[in-house]
Backbone bond lengths (Angstrom), bond angles and torsions (degrees), N, CA, C in turn:
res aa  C-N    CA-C-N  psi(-1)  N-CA   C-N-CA  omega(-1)  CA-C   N-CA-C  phi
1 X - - - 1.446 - - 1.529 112.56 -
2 X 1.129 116.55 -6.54 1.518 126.99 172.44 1.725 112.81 -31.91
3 X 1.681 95.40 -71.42 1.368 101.90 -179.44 1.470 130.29 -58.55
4 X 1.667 105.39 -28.33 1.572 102.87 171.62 1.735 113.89 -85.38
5 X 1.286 118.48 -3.86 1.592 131.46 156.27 1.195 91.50 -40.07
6 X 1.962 105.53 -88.00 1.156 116.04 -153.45 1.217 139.73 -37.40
7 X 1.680 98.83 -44.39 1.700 140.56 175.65 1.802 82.92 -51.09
8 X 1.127 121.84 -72.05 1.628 110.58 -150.86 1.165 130.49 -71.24
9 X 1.645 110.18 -11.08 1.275 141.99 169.71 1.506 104.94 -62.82
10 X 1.892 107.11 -48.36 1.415 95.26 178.48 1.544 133.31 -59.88
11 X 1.436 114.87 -8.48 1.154 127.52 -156.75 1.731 98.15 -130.19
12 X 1.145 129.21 51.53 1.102 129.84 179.20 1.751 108.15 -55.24
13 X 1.344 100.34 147.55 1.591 92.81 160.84 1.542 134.91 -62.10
14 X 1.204 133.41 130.09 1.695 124.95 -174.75 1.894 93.73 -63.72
15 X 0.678 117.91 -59.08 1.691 119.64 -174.46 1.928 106.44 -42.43
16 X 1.453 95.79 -47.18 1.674 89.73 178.85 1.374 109.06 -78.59
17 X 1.484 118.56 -61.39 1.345 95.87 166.13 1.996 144.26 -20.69
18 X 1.617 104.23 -41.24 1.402 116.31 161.28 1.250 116.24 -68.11
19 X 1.438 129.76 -35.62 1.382 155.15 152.98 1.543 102.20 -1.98
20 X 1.862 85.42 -93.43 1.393 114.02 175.20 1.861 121.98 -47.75
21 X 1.149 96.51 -41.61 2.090 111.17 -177.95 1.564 90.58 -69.70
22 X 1.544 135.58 -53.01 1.371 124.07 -146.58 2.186 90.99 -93.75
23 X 1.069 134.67 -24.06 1.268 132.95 175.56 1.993 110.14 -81.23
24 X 1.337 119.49 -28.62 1.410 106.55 151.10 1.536 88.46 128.66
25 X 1.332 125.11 34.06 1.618 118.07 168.25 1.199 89.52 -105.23
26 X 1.881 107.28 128.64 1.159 106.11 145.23 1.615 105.75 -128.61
27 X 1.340 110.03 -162.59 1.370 126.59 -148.09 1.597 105.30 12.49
28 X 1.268 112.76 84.27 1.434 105.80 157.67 1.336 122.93 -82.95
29 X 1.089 124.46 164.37 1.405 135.65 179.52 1.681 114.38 -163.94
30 X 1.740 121.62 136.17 1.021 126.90 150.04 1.546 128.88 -140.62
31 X 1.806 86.05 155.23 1.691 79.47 -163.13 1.464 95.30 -122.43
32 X 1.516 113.43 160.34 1.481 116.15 -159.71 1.675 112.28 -119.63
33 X 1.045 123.37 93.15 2.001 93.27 -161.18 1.506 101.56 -92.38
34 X 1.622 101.21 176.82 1.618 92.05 -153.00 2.094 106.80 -89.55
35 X 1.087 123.15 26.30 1.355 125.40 147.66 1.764 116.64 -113.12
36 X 1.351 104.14 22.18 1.611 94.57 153.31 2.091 97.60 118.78
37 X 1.143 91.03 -38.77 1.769 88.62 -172.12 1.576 122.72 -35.80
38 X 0.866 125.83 100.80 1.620 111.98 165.89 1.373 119.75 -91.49
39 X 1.157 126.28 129.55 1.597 126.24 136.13 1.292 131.86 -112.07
40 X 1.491 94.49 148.92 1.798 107.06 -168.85 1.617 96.55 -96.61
41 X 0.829 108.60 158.02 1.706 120.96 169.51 1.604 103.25 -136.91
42 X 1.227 113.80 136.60 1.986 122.02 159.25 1.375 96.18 -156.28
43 X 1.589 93.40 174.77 1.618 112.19 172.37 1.206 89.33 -151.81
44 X 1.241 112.31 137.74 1.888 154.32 175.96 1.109 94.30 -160.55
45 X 1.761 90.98 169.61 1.199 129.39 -158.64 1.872 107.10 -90.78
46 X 1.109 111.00 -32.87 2.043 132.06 178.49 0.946 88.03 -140.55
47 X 1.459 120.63 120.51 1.136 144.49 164.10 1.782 103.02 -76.67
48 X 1.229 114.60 -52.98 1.840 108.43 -179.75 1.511 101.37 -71.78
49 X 1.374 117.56 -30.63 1.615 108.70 174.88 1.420 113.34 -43.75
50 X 1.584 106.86 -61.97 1.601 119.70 178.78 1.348 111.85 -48.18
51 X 1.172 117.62 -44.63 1.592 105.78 -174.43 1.618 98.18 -79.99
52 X 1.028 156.15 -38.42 1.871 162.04 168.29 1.375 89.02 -35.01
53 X 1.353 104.33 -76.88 1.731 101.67 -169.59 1.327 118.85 -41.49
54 X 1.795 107.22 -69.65 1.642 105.11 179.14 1.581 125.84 -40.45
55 X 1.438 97.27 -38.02 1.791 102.26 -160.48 2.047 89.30 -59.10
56 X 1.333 116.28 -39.38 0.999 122.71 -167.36 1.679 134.57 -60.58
57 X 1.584 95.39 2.72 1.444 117.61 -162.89 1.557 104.44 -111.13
58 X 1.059 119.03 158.05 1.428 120.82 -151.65 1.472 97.45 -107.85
59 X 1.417 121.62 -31.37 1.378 120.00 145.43 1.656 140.80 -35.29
60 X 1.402 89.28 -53.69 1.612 114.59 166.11 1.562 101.30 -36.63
61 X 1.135 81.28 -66.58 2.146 97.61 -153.66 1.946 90.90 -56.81
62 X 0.962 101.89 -61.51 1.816 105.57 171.02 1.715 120.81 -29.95
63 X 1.345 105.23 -43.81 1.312 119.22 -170.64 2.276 109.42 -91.25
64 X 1.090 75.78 -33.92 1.772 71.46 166.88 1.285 130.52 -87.79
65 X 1.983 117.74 -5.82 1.148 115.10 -167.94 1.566 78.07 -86.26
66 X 1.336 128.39 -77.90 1.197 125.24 149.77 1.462 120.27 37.88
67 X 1.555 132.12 -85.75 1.309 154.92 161.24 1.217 132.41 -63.63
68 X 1.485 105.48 -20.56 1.375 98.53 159.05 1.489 135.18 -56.07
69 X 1.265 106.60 -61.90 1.659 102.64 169.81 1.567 128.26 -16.04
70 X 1.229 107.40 -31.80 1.468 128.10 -162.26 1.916 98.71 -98.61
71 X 0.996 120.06 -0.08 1.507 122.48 171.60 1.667 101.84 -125.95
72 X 1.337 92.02 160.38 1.452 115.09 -177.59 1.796 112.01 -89.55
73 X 1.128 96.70 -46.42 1.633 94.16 -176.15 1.671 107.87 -46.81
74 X 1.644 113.23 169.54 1.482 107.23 -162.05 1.513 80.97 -161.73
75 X 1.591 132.37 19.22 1.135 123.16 155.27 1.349 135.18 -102.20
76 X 1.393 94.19 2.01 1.936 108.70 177.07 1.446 122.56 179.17
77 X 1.112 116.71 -173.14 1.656 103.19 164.24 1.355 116.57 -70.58
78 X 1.795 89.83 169.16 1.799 99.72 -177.80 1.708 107.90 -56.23
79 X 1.172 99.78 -40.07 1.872 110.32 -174.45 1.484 114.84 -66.38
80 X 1.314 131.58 -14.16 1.393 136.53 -139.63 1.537 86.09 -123.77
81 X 1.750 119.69 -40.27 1.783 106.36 -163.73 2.004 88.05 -105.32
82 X 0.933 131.98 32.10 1.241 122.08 -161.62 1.894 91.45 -70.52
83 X 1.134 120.25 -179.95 1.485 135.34 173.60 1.565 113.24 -131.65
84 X 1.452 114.88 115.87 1.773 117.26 -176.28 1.394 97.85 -88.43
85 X 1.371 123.17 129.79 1.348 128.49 177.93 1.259 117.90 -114.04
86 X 1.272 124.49 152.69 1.442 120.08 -133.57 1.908 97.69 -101.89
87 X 1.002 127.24 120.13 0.957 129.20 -176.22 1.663 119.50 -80.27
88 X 1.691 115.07 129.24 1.589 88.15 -161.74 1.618 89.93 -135.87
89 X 0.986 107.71 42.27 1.628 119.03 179.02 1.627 127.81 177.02
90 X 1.627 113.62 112.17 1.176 99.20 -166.69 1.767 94.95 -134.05
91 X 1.575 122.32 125.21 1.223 118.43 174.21 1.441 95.49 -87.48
92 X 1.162 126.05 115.94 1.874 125.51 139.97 1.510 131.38 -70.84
């Protein structure tokens, strides 16, 4: 299911995209490796703000039923079990 990930990623929604810009993610980024790993990358200002806001959008909720299929977990949405990893190096 990798490739139809990828595929849908290319085609994001314009509404979620505004979604994401008007709730306070910016530079997002994700990367996919080829046994399944994803990581997301952003920078905002509240990180739990950003996720409060998004979850709160009617888009949101549209876009994760969506993506689930494509994850394994079976206790919530993709957005809800995500994991923040601790960052221990940053060149500026």
């Amino acid at each position: 299911m990798l490739a139809e990930y990828k595929r849908r990623h290319e085609q994001v929604w314009p509404e979620m995209l505004q979604a994401l810009t008007d709730t306070g993610w910016r530079n997002y980024s994700l990367f996919l490796r080829d046994d399944g790993m994803l990581i997301g990358y952003l920078e905002t200002d509240d990180f739990q703000q950003a996720l409060r806001l998004m979850a709160a959008t009617d888009v949101n909720e549209r876009w994760q039923r969506e993506m689930k299929p494509f994850f394994i977990n079976d206790t919530g949405r993709p957005d809800e079990v995500m994991e923040r990893i601790e960052e221990v190096f940053h060149l500026a």
